[in-house]
N, C-alpha and C positions, 0 to 999 in steps of 0.2 A: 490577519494571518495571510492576505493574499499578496501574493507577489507578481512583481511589477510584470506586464505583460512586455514582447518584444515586437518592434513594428516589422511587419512583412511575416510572422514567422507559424500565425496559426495551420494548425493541419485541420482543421472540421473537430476533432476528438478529443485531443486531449492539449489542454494550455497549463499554463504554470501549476494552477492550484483549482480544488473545487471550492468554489464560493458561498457563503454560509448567506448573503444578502439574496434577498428575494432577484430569481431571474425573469423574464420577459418572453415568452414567443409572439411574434408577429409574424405578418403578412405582408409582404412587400411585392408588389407586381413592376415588372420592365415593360416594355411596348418594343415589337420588334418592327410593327408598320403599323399603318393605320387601316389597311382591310384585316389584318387578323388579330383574333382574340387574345386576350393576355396572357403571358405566363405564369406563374406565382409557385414562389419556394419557400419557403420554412428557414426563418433565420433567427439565429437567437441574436441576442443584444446584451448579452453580457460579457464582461471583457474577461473573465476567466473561467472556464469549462470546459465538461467534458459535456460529447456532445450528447443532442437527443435520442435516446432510446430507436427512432424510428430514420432510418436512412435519408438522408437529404435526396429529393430528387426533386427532377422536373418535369411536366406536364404540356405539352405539344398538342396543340389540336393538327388534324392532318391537313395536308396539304402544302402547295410550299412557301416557305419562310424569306421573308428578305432580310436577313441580317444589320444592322445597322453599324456602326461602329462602336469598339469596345475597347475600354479603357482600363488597363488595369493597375491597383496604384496603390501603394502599402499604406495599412490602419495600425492605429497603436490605440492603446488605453480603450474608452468605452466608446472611442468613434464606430462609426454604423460600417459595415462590409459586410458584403453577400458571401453565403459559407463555398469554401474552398470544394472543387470535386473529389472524390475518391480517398482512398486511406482513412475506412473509418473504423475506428477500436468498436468493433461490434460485437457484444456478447451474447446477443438474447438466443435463448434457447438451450445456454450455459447453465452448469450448476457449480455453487463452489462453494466450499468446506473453509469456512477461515478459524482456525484454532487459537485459543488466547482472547479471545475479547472480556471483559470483563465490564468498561465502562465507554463513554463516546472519549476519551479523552487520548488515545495513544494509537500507533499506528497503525494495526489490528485494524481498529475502525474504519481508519481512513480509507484503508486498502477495500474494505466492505464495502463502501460509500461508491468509491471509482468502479467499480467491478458493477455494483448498481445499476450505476449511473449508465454504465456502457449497455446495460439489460441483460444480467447475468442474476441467477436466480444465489439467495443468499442464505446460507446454514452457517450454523455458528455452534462453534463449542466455545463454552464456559466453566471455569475453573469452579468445579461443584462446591467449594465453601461461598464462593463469590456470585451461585446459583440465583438463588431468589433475589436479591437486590437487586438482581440483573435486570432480571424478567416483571420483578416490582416495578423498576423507574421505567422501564418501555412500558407497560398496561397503563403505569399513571401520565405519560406525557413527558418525563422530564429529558426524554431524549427527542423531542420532536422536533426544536430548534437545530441542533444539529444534525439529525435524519433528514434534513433537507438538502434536494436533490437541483441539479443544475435547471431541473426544465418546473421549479417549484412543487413536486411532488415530495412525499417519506420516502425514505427507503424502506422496506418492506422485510424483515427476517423470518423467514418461511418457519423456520424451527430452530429453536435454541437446543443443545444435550450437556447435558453435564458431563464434562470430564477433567481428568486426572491421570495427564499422557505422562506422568514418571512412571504409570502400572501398565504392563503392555495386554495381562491376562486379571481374573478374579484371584487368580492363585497367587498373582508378586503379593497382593495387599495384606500389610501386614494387620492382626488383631486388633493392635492398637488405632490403626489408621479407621476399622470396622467399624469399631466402638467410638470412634470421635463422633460427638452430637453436629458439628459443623456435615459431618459426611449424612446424619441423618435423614431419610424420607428421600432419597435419593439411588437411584440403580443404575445399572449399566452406564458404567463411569470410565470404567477403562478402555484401553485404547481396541482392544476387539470386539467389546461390547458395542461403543460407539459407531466400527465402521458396520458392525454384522445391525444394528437398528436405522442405519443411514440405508443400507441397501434393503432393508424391508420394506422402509418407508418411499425411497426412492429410486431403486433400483441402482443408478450409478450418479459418480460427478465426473466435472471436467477438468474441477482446479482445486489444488491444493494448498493453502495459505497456513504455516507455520509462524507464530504470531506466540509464541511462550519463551520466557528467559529465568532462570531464577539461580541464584548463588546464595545459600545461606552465611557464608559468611565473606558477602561481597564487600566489605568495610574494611576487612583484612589485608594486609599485605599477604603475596603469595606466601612468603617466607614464611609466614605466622598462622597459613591455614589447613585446616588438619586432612588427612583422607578422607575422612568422610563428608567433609565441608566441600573439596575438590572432587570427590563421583558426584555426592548432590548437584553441583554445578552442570556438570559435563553431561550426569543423568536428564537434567530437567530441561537443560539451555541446548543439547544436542542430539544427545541419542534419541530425545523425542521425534524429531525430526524423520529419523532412520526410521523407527518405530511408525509415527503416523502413514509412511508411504509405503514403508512394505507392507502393512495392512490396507491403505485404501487402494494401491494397484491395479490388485486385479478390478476392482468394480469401478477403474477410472478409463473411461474410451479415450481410444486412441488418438493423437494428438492434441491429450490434453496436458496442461502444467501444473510445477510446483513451484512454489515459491517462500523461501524465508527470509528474513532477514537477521544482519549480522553489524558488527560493528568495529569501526576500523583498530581498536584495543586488539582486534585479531592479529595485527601484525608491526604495528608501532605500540609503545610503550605507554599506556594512558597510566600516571601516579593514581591509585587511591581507584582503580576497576579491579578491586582485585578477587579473592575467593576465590581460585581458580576460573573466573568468569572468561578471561582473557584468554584462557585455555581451549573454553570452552564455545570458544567463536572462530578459533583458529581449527577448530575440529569438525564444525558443522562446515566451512569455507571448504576444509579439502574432502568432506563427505559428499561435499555438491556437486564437484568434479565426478567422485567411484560411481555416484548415486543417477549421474547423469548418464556415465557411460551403459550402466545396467538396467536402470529401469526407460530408458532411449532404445538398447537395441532388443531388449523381450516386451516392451509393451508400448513404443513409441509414445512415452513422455519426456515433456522436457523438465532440466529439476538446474534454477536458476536460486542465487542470493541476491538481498539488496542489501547493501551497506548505507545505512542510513545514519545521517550524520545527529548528532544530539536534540533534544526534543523536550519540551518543561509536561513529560507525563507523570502520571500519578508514581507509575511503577518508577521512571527515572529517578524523581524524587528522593525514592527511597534512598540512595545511592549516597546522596549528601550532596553534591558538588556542580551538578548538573545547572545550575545558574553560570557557574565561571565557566564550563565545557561552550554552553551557547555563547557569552563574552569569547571566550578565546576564539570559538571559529568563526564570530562575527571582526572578529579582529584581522584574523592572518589568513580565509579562507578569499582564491579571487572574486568570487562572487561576494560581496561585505553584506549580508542580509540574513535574517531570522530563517532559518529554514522549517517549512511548514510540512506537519502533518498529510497533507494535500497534496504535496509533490510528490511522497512517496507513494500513495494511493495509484496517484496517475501513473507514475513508473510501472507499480504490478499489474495498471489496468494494461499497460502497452505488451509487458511479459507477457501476461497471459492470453493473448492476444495473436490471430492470426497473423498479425505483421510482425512478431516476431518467430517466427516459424524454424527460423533457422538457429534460435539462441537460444543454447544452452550448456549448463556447467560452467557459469559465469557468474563473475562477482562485478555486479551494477551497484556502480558507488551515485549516491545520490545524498550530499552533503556537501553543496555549493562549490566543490574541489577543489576540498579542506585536505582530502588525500591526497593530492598531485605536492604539496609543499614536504621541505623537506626541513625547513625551519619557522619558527614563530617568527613572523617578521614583527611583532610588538614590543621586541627586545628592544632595552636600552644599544645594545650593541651595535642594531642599526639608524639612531636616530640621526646620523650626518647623511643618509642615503635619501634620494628623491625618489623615495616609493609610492607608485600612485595609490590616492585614498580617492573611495567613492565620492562619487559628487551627485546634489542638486539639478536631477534636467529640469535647466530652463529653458520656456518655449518664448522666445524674442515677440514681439507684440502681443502677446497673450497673458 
């Protein structure tokens, strides 16, 4: 799942993808003369990550320095380089609320993992039928392998809550929903309950992660899906969103972010996304803009999307078709590669992120820019055209 690294282009923070292979910290010391003592930094050695929890820096005994000559000269893949200065996605001391996780397998997760990874403390809501199996396979292990973290630690989930962001109060729940044995042994599940128990437990957060989609009758042609098929969609896959932030606001300090993501059916035509889903993506995109403008100038947050390109999760799956969506944008997307889970993580870890300080009310497309096209170029239509296809780097005597 990791993607090809670019030579020259690491920032210290964040690189293509987070890597699921065990990573390495060493000790690597320079000599800058031979009467004074050594320096030594902290550098990883893995060729894709986000960086270590603890700030790269450097260590100067006093007195003064003679400099020697310094070469600097771009690395690719898992050659050795010393980490870059400054711009580092730093979270610690962060808290962040990610909604929607249910299993390690979709991008919920990942976005957890990056957020992590950067030292950002981690809460999570979980779709209360999806409760206990949740919190079963973390106590048993089965998420351990993937709760690995770039500097070979777990990632760590402070508190899992159950919820159920289509009820904003105890009062939307309908009877029936009461009486369901899936809802049993479970409380404070909706979207007030959730944030009024996040701030008992923790006072406030800093970031907000919207991570829920649902259409029941996503299989449908729009043409064929009913109103109530079409609120459900809109209910679960948008207004949640609305819902989640104007309830966790006030207890979010200042300069912190939100973030959902969306997907590009919002404004091109995907065959077979339907159930009002398409609807329902086009509406969270321009709630991000209203959403931005207002909760930006009364409580200095920023409220950003990510449009993430196709993904083989559980939830996709459902969908049906999501194998030919990965085929076609591996086909006609410029970048010709599987886009990972990973990338998108890194992207909310950058949002949420003091570097980007100044972004928001933006739709950050991250799906290899599959968006920028304006035709399938795997049309028979254009097989007489010399369209460049990925290639094979080869390294000449290597």
């Amino acid at each position: 799942m990791a993607a090809t690294s670019t030579p020259g282009m690491l920032m210290t923070t964040i690189n293509s993808c987070l890597s699921s292979s065990r990573n390495r910290v060493m000790t690597s010391t320079a000599n800058f003369s031979a009467e004074h003592k050594e320096a030594s930094w902290t550098r990883l050695t893995s060729s894709s990550h986000i960086s270590s929890r603890q700030p790269f820096f450097q260590s100067f005994t006093s007195g003064n320095v003679k400099f020697q000559k310094v070469v600097t000269r771009a690395v690719s893949g898992a050659a050795e380089y010393k980490p870059l200065p400054g711009l580092p996605v730093d979270l610690r001391g962060k808290r962040a609320f990610i909604a929607g996780i249910a299993d390690d397998n979709g991008y919920g997760w990942a976005i957890a993992k990056s957020l992590a990874a950067a030292g950002a403390e981690i809460l999570v809501g979980t779709w209360v039928p999806a409760l206990n199996i949740f919190e079963s396979s973390l106590r048993r292990g089965k998420f351990d392998e993937s709760r690995k973290l770039p500097d070979g630690s777990l990632m760590e989930i402070t508190k899992v809550y159950p919820l159920d962001a289509v009820y904003d109060n105890p009062e939307d729940v309908p009877d029936d929903v009461k009486a369901n044995k899936r809802y049993a042994g479970s409380s404070n599940w909706t979207v007030q309950e959730v944030v009024e128990s996040v701030k008992q437990d923790f006072g406030s957060i800093d970031i907000l992660v919207h991570s829920l989609a649902n259409g029941p009758e996503v299989s449908k042609p729009l043409l064929e899906t009913s109103r109530n098929g079409y609120l459900a969609a809109i209910s679960a896959s948008s207004y949640s969103f609305v819902s989640l932030l104007k309830h966790f606001v006030p207890i979010m300090n200042p300069g912190g972010a939100s973030i959902s993501l969306t997907y590009i059916a919002s404004e091109r035509i995907i065959p077979g996304y339907g159930g009002g889903m398409s609807s329902a993506k086009a509406a969270l995109e321009s709630d991000t803009q209203v959403l931005a403008f207002e909760a930006g100038r009364k409580h200095k947050i920023r409220v950003n999307t990510i449009s993430a390109g196709p993904l083989r999760s559980r939830a996709a799956k459902a969908i049906g078709f999501i194998d030919m969506m990965i085929d076609y944008s591996s086909a006609n997307a410029p970048l010709q590669k599987e886009l990972s889970a990973e990338e998108v993580g890194n992207a909310a870890a950058f949002l949420a992120s003091p570097l980007a300080s100044a972004i928001t009310g933006a739709v950050v497309y991250v799906d290899n820019g599959l968006n920028a096209m304006g035709v399938g170029v795997d049309s028979p239509i254009f097989e007489n055209l010399d369209i460049p296809k990925a290639m094979q780097l080869m390294i000449n005597g290597n």
